[in-house]
Each structure stands twice: as C-alpha cells, then as structure tokens.
N, C-alpha and C positions, 0 to 999 in steps of 0.2 A: 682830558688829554686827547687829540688827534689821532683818530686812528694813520697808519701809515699804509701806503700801495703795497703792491708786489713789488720784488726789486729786479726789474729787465734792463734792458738795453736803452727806455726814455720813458720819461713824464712828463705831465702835465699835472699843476696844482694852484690852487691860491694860497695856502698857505705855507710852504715851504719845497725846496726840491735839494736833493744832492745827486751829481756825478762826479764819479773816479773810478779807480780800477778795481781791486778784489769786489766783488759782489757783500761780502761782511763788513767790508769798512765802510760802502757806502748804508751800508744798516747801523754801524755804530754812530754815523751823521745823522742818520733822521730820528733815531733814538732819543739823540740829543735836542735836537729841533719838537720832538715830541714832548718831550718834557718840559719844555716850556726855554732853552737855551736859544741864542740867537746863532745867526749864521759867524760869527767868531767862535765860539763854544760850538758848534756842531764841526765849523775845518779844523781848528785844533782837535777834535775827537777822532773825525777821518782819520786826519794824519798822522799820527798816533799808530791807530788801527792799521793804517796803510803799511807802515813799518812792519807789520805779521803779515797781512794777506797778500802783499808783495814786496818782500823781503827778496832782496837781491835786486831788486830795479828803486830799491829806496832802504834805509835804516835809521835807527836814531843816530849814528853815528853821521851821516851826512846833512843834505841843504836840503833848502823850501824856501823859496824868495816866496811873497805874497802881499797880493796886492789886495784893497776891502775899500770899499764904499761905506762908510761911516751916517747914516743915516741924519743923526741926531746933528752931525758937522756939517752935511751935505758936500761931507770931502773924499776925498779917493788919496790915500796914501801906501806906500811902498815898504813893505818890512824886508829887511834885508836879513832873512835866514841862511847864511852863508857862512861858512867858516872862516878861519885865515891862517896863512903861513905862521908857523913857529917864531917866536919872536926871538930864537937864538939867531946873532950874528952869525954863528960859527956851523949853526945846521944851513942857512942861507950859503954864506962860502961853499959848503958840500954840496949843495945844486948845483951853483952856478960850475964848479970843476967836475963834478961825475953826470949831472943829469938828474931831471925826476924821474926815478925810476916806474916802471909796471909791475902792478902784481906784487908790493913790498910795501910796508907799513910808512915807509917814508912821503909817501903821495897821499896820507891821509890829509886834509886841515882840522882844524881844533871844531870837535863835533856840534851842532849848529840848531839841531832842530829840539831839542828840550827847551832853549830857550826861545828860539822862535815861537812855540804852540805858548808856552808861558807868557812870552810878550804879547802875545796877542788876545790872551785870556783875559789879562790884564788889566789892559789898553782898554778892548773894546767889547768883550765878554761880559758873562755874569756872574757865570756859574764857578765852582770849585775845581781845582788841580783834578782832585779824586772826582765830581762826577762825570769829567770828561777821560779820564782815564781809567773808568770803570769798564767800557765794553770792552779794550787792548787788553787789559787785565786778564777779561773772562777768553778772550782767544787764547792768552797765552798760556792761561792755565786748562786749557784744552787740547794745547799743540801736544808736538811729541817731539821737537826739535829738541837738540843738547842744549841751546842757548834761551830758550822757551824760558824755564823756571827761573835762571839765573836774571834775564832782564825782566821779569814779573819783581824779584825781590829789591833790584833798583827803583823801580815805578815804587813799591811799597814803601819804600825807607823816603823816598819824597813825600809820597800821602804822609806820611806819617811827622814829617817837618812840619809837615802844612797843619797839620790837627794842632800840633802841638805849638804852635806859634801863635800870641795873642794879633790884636790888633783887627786891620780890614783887611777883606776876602781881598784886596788887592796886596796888602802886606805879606799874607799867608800866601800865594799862589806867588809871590817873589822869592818869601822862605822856600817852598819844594823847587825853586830851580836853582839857588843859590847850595840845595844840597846836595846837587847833581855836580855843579861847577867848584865847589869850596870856595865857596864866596859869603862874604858878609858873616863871621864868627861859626857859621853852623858846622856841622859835623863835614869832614871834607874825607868820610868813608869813602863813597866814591871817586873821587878822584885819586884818591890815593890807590884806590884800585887800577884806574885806567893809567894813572901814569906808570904804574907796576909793570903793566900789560904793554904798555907804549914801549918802555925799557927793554922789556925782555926782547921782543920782536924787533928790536933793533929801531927804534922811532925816534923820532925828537920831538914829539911834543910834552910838556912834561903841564904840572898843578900848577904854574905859572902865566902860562898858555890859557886853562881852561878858565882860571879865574880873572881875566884881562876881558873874556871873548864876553860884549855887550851886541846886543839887537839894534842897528840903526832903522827909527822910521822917518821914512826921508819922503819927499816930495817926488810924484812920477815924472815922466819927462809925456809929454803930451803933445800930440798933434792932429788942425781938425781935418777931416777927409769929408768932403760929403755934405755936409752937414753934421758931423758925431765927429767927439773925443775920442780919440785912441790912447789910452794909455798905459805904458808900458814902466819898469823897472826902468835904474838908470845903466851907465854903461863900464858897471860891473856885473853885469849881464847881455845877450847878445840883443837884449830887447828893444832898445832905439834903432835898429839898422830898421823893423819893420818899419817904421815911422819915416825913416827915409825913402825908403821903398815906396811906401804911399805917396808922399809929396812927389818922388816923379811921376808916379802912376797918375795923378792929377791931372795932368796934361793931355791924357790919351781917354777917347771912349770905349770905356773896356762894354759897358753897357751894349752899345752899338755893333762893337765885334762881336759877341755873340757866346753863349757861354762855354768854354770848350771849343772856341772854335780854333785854329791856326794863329791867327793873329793874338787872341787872347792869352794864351800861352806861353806863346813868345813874347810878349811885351812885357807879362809879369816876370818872366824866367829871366829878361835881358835886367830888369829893374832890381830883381832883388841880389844878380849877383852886379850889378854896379855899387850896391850898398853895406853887400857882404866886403866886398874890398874896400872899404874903409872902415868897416868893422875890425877888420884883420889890418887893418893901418893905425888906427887910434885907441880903440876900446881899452880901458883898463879900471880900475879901481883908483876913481874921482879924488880918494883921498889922498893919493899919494899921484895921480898926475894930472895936468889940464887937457882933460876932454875937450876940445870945440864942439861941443853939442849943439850950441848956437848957432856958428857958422856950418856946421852939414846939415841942421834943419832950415835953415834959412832959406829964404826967395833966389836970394842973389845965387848963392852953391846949388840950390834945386835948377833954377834954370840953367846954370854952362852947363850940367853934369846931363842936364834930362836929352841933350841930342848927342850925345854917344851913344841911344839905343838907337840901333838901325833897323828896321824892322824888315829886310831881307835877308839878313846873314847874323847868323848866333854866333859872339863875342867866343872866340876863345885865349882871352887874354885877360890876367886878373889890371884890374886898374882902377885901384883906389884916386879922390883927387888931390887935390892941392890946394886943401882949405883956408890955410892961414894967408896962401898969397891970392885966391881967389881964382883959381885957374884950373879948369877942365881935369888935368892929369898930372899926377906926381912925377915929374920929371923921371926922377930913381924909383920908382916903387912901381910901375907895369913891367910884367913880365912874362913872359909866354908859355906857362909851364908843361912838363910831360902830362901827357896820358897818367862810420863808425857805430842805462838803466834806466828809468824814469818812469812812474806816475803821473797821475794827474786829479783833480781836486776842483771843481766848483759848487760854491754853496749860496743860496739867496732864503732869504726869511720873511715874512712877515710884517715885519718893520721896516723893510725896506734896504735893509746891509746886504752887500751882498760880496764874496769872496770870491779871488781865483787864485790856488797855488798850483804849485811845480812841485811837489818834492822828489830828492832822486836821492843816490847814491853810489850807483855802481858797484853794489858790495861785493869785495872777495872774501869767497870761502875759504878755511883750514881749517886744521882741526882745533880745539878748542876758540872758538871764533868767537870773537870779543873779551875774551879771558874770565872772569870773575863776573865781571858785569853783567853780559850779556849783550854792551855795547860795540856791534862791528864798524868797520871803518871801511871808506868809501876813495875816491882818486882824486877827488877834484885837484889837486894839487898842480895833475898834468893839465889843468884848464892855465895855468899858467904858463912861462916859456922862460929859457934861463938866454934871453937874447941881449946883448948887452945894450942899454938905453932905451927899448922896447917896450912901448906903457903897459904891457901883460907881464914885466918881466918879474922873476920873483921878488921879494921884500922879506923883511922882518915881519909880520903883525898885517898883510896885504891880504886882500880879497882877490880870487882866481877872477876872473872873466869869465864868468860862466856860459851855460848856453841855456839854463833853466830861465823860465821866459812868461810868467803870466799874461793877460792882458785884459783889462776892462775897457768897456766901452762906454759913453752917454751919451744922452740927445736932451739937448735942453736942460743939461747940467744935471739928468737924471741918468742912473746906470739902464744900459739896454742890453750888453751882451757882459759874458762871462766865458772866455776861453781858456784850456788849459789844456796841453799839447807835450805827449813823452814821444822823444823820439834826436836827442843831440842837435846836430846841427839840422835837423830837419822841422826842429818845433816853430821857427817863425815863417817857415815856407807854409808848412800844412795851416797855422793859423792864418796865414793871408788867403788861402785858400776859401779857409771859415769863414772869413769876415768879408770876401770881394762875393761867394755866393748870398751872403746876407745882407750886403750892402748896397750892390748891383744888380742882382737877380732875386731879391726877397726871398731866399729860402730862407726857411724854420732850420731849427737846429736837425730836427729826426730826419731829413735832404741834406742836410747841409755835411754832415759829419757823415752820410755813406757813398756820396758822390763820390766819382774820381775825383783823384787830388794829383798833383807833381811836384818836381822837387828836383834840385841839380847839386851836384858836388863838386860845382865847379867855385870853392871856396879853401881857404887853409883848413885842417881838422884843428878843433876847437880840443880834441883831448891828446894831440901829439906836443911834447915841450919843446921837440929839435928845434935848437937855435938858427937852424937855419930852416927861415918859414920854409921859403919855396919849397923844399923838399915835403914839408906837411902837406901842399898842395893836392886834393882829393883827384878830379877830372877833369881836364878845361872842357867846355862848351858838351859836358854832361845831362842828361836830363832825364830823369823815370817818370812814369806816367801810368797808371792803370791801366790796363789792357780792353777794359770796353771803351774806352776812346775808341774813336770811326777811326778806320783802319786811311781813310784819305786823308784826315789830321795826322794823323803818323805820318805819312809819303810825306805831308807838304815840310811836318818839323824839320825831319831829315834831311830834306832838299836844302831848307835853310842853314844847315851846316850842325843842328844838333845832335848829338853823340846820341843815339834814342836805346830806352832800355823798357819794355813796358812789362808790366807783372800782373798776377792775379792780387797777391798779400795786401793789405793794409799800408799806405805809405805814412806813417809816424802813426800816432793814437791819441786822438782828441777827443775831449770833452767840452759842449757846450751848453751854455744855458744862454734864454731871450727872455726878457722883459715884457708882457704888453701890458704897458702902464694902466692903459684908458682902462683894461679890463681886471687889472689886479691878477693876470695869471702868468703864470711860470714855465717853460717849456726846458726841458734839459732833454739832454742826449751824449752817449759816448758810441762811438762807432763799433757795433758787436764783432765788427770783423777782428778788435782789434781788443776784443777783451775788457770793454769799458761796459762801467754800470751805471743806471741812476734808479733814484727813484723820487717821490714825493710821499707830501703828506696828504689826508683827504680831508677832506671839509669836515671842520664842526658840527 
C-alpha cells in the first residue's frame, strides 16, 4: 500500500493527489486511493466526508454536480447530483402565489448526494458503499454534534442493505442507496423518516419525491480555447456561461496584455458579465426547456456579441443577446440596473480517472436538525424563480439552475486540469481566473490558486427567486479585486468606469489539480487563504 504525504495546502505525486476543503476529508480521499480505490471511490469517500468536516457549506441533504474522466472510455461525462422540486402540483402553485421562501424547509429539493456518491461508485468505482463510507463513519462517530450519531446510524442501515443483498458489488452499492430513497422493495425506514421530518417542519417533499429522484449522466457541454477542452456541466448549472466567456475571450490577446494588467481585467470582467446576461436570459433545466446552447456557443453569436466589449468604459448595463434571431441585444431584456455554502473536491489516480465536484448546500441550522436521520437540508430551491414563463421558473420534478459548477480540462483528448471553486455566483469567475493563469501565463496550480483573482456582481443573484429578476440585480459595472494589485491598475480600472472594491480575503475558494502527462505527475493545490487542502500519495 502507498504510503500517503502530509496533508497542506498542495502536492505533488505520481501516484494519486486529493484537494477539498476540511483537511480530514481530504485524508478520508487518499485513504481511499491508498487502499488501492480509484479516483471515483476516493470523491465519493471525500464527499461524504465533506458532509462532517464542512457541514454547513455542504450536507448529505444537498447537491454535488460532478464531472470524471473515465479512463478505461477515454470520456469525460457529467453526473448530475442535484436534486429537484417536489413533484406535487399543488406545492408548485404554493411558490408560484407566496414565494420560495428563506430560512424554511420549503426551499429544500429532494436530497441529492447519497445517490450521486452511489452513482458514481457504481458507474465507475470499485470498491464498496461501506469502504468508502468507512472514514465519514469514523468522524462521525468522533463528532459531538446532536446530528453526529443520528446520520452514523443512516450510513449503517445502508451498509447494512448492502451486506445483505446478494448479487454484484454494482447490485449491492444500488441496494444501500435504494435504502436511503425507498426504492426498489427495500426497507423505506429512512424515508419514512425524512418524510416525517419533512411534514412536521412544514415541507412538501414527501417518499414519493425521494423515490422518483434518479442521477442523470449526461454528456458535458464543451468548448476548445487555445488548444484544450473545457468542459463544463450543462445549463442546469451556471457552468456553459464560462464557455461563453471564452469564445469571446478568443478574439483578444489576453497573453500580450499582460497578467494583471488594466487591460486584462477589463476585458475578462466585460466578457464574462456579457455571458452572465444570458446566463440569467436562458439557463434552465434542459429537460423541461430548450437551451440554445448551440446558438450562444456558436461562431455566428460569438462574433456580433464579442464587439459590445469596449475596452475604454466598463458596461454598466446587463444585456443578454438575441440568440434565436441572431442579433447583438435582446431588444426587452437590457437594462440599466441600480447600484451572496460550498465546498470543493478534486481527485486524479493512477490510472488515469480523474474527478472535479462541487458539493454544497447551504445548510440551516435548528434545533433538532435533520430530525431522526441526521439528514439536514440545504436551499437550492431559491436557485429557481417563480417568474412566469422563465426557463429557471419552478416545475413539478425540475432541477434549480444551479451555480455549483465543476470543470475539467484536456489537451489532446487527455485530462490536463481539474477545477473546483466554492464561492455562488463567484465559482466561474474565480475558475476563469485558474484556467487564463494556466493557460496564458503557464502557472502551476500552487501560483495559480494564491494569485490575485476578481470577480463582479454585476449579474442577477443566482439564490434570490423574486419574480422580478431586475430587482435580484447584485451591482452594475461592480468589480473586487485583491488589494496587492498595483495600486496604477486600480486608478486606471476606476477611470474606466468600474465600481472598484479591493480586499485582503480570499475572492471564492478553489481547488486545483495539473496533469503533466509526459511525466506521470500530479500537481494539486487549494488556496490556504481560503481553507482548502490537498494532499498525495508517495511513491511505491
């Protein structure tokens, strides 16, 4: 077995690395990796884990979109750990007339990430339910939380389907999530629990709900920049706008302007809110409406769109386009407006798989939190909007629009990066950040994740539902930036018309990991400023 590193702030390894957030989850990952699990068996173990060591920026009760490069396939696909709306008609009617509310069991969706870690176990895993939910076990039965014991004895009553179910490790590790959901004849103790818990706190999701909620893996949506695949979730997540963002970015030497300089800044900050406004124009959940993914990733919409960036005066005006008739600006939809949990998750192995998730949740606390189970619940629900005819708008059985946002990269059909970014509407800024220092200026992940980063709120907020966007509107022509930026880049931003705010903190919290092929080594990093771990494994 491999010995493993210390566990800091970044690695280096050939045969295996994890970054995320609690320092113990990323040891519950190489644990796994050590024992001979692949990088699907080591994020399902994270994640897990992640749910104790940062408990309230994620739970089992929430999401984990996750994206995996498949070795054996040489494919890169999208598991869609998201929940969805209640499939009652009549809890829908209650949105659309009062609101999703805050802070109330009503903005939970049907909880997502049991079987996300399962489907992925599954899928593309080796190992068992129990030994990847062996080290969550051992935290939990360490903690001192009220909810500690209580979701220890959930995790067991699944191990415990699983032992007891004949057939293959894929059949069994179906039974322990099936007796989480009350699916498939098994014991539906648990849900009978949570929808107890659901009821009493006033919820609508009920055993109906849980056992409906299936794991879509779907195809990324993809775009080349550079020479490399970017690829993102599709756009029930906020993750195609970066994709957008790039294809204008294409057009400009960001190389030549220089890193951090004025011009560089400004050109990505003008790019990615041109893309956030069609983000906040179309995005929704693919299965219930038609995305033009085509037409906003397309030549023809890259170019009208890419000379609205002006590169003297910062835009304060949102202005999604006008995709389906092919024209620069939505007639109705610019508008000049007034003056927001999450983890993170990447893992690569040996064999060459390698993972990025998101998981979050936003959990609110009360007293007895999660009831019986030990399962809390999280908001996404306010990722939706009760606006009428609106592709985010609520549904029966509908996936939120999330903001949770993986991203893999490759070069030559092989994976090179692995991004994972907590921080709302700020995770696809800060990953373009990651990927334009890696991609433009060759930084390594351990530069690349402590350099200044920025970020603008000149977007709709991804977790307010008011039907009426404009008012969601964060800041027009807004922009934060680290405060060791050269104090003459600040003067010239501001000249430009950008609203400037600079800080010491952390601008979101990324984790990255680099590939070097040629050499078989692994480079990961999470930004310490911002609470992220990694570690590897050591040579043989």
């Amino acid at each position: 077995m491999p010995d493993t590193q210390e566990i800091g702030w970044k690695a280096v390894s050939k045969t295996g690395v994890v970054a995320a957030g609690g320092a113990k989850a990323v040891e519950a990952g190489i644990e796994i990796l050590a024992a001979g699990g692949n990088a699907a068996d080591a994020a399902a173990g994270t994640i897990l884990a992640l749910n104790v060591t940062d408990h309230g920026a994620c739970s089992i009760g929430g999401e984990v979109p996750l994206l995996i490069f498949d070795a054996e396939k040489q494919e890169v696909k999208s598991v869609s750990g998201q929940g969805r709306a209640p499939l009652s008609q009549t809890a829908i009617n209650w949105y659309m007339e009062n609101g999703i509310p805050e802070r109330d069991i009503k903005m939970a969706p049907v909880p997502s990430v049991v079987d996300l870690c399962t489907t992925t176990l599954k899928r593309y895993g080796t190992k068992t339910f129990e030994d990847i939910v062996t080290p969550t076990l051992a935290l939990l039965d360490a903690g001192a939380a009220e909810w500690h014991p209580k979701l220890a004895v959930t995790l067991r009553r699944m191990v415990e389907e699983e032992q007891k179910t004949s057939g293959s490790r894929e059949q069994k590790v179906q039974a322990a999530s099936d007796r989480f959901y009350g699916r498939n004849g098994t014991r539906s103790d648990i849900a009978d629990a949570l929808e107890t818990f659901y009821i009493e706190k006033g919820g609508f999701l009920r055993k109906r709900d849980l056992a409906a909620h299936v794991t879509l893996i779907e195809d990324p949506v993809t775009v080349d920049y550079r020479g490399y695949t970017v690829c993102k979730c599709g756009p029930w997540t906020q993750g195609p706008y970066l994709c957008q963002a790039l294809r204008l970015l294409e057009g400009f030497d960001l190389k030549g302007m220089g890193h951090f300089s004025a011009d560089y800044v400004h050109v990505v900050t003008e790019a990615l809110k041109l893309a956030m406004a069609d983000r906040d124009a179309y995005y929704g959940d693919p299965e219930f409406v038609d995305v033009p993914l085509s037409g906003l990733l397309s030549d023809a919409y890259t170019e009208i769109r890419r000379p609205l960036i002006d590169m003297k005066i910062a835009s304060h005006e949102a202005r999604p386009g006008d995709v389906d008739n092919m024209k620069p600006l939505k007639a109705d939809g610019v508008f000049r407006p007034g003056v927001g949990g999450t983890t993170t998750c990447v893992v690569a192995d040996r064999w060459g798989n390698v993972v990025a998730a998101t998981p979050s949740a936003n959990v609110y606390h009360e007293e007895g939190i999660g009831g019986p189970t030990g399962v809390s619940y999280g908001n996404r629900l306010r990722s939706l909007n009760t606006t009428p005819g609106h592709p985010n708008c609520i549904q029966p059985g509908k996936r939120p629009r999330i903001t949770l946002t993986p991203t893999l990269v490759l070069k030559d059909g092989a994976p090179i990066l692995a991004i994972s970014v907590a921080g709302g509407d700020l995770q696809d800024q800060a990953t373009m950040n990651l990927l334009l220092d890696f991609i433009e200026f060759g930084m390594q992940p351990e530069d690349a994740v402590t350099v200044p980063r920025f970020a603008t709120a000149h977007h709709q907020d991804s977790f307010d539902p008011n039907p009426n966007r404009v008012q969601t509107f964060g800041q027009a022509g807004s922009l934060t930036l680290n405060d060791s930026v050269s104090e003459g880049v600040q003067q010239e931003l501001a000249r430009r018309g950008h609203h400037l705010k600079a800080q010491a903190s952390a601008i979101a919290a990324p984790v990255m990991l680099y590939i070097e092929e040629d050499k078989g080594i692994f480079y990961a990093a999470g930004d310490p400023a911002a609470g992220r771990h990694a570690a590897g494994l050591a040579e043989e």
